[in-house]
C-alpha positions in Angstrom: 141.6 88.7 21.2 143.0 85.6 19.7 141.2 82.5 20.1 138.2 84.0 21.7 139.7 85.1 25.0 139.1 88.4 26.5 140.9 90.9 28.9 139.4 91.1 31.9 138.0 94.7 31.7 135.8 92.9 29.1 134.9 89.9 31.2 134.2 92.7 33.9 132.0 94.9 31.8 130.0 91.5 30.3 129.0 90.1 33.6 128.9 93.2 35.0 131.6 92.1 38.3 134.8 94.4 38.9 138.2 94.4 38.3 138.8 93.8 41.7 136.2 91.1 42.2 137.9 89.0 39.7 140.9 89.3 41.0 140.2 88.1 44.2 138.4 85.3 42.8 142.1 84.4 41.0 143.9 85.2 44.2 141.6 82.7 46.2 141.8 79.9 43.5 137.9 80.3 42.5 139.3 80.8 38.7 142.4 81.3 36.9 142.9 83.0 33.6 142.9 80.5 30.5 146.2 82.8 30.0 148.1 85.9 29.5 149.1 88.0 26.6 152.5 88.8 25.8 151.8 92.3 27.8 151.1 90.2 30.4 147.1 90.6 30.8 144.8 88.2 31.9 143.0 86.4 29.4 139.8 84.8 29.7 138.1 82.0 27.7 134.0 81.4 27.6 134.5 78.5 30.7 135.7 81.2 32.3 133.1 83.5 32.3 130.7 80.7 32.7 132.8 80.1 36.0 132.6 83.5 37.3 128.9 83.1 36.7 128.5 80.5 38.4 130.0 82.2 41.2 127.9 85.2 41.0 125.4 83.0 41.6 127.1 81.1 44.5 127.8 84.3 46.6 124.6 85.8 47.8 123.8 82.6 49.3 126.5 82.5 51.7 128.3 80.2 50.3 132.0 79.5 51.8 135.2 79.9 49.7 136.2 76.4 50.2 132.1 75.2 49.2 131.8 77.2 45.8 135.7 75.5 45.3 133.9 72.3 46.1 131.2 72.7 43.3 133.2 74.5 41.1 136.0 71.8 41.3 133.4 69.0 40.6 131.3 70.7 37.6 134.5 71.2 35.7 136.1 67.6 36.3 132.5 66.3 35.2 132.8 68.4 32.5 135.7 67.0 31.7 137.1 65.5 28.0 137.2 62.6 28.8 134.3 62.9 31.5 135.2 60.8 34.8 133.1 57.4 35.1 132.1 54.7 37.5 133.0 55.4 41.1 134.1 58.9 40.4 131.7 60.2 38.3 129.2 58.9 41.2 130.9 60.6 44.1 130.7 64.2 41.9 127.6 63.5 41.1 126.7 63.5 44.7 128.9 66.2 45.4 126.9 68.3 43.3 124.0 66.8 44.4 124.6 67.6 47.6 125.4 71.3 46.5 122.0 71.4 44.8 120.6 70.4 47.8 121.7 72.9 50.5 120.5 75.5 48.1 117.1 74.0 47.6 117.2 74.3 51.6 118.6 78.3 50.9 115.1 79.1 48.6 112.9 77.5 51.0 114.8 79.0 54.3 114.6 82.8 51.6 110.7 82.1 51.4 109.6 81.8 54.7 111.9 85.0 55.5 110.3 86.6 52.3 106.6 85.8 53.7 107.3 87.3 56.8 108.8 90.1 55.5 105.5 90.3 53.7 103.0 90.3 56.6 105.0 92.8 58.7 104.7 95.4 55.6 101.0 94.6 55.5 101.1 94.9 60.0 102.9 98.2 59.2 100.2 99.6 56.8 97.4 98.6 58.8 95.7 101.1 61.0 95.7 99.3 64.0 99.4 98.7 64.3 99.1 102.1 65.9 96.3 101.5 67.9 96.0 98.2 68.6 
């Protein structure tokens, strides 16, 4: 493809999402094509895959449509040419710091599930889970 970009059916295959997938994703404004060929495909650039990842990322830990817009809105206006500054590039900042955040709260909330998941197995393979 010209100028790097790549049909979705190679997006798909590299990060290993369907066709489907990503178009939902462009019908629910997560990410948009960088463009189209003259056939009329979708065409995406690197930011864009590094978008989808992102979301990939976002998904198995619940977040909502309208939240991964949230972060997804913020990393690309702080990464940005010109970046934002003063006020603005503060209130991302927190925005994405926020963001970080709730997920933190996600791995600790995933561990404490994790460890009990853990000492029902052992329960389970004890002998006196039968007869107590």
């Amino acid at each position: 493809m010209s100028d790097g970009l790549m049909q979705i059916g190679t997006v798909a295959e590299r990060i290993g999402l369907s066709l489907r997938t990503i178009r939902y994703y462009e019908e629910v404004g997560l990410v948009a094509p960088a463009g189209r060929s003259p056939g009329g495909f979708r065409l995406y650039s690197e930011d864009d895959v590094a978008q989808l990842r992102l979301i990939m990322r976002m998904k198995p830990l619940d977040f909502s449509l309208e939240q991964m817009r949230d972060l997804l809105d913020a990393v690309a206006e702080l990464a940005a040419d010109p970046p934002p500054t003063g006020d603005r590039r503060a209130e991302l900042t927190a925005r994405v710091a926020a963001h970080r955040t709730a997920v933190q709260e996600k791995v600790r909330s995933l561990r404490d599930l994790l460890a009990r998941a853990e000492e029902f197995a052992d329960l389970l393979g004890s002998p006196t889970v039968l007869h107590p």
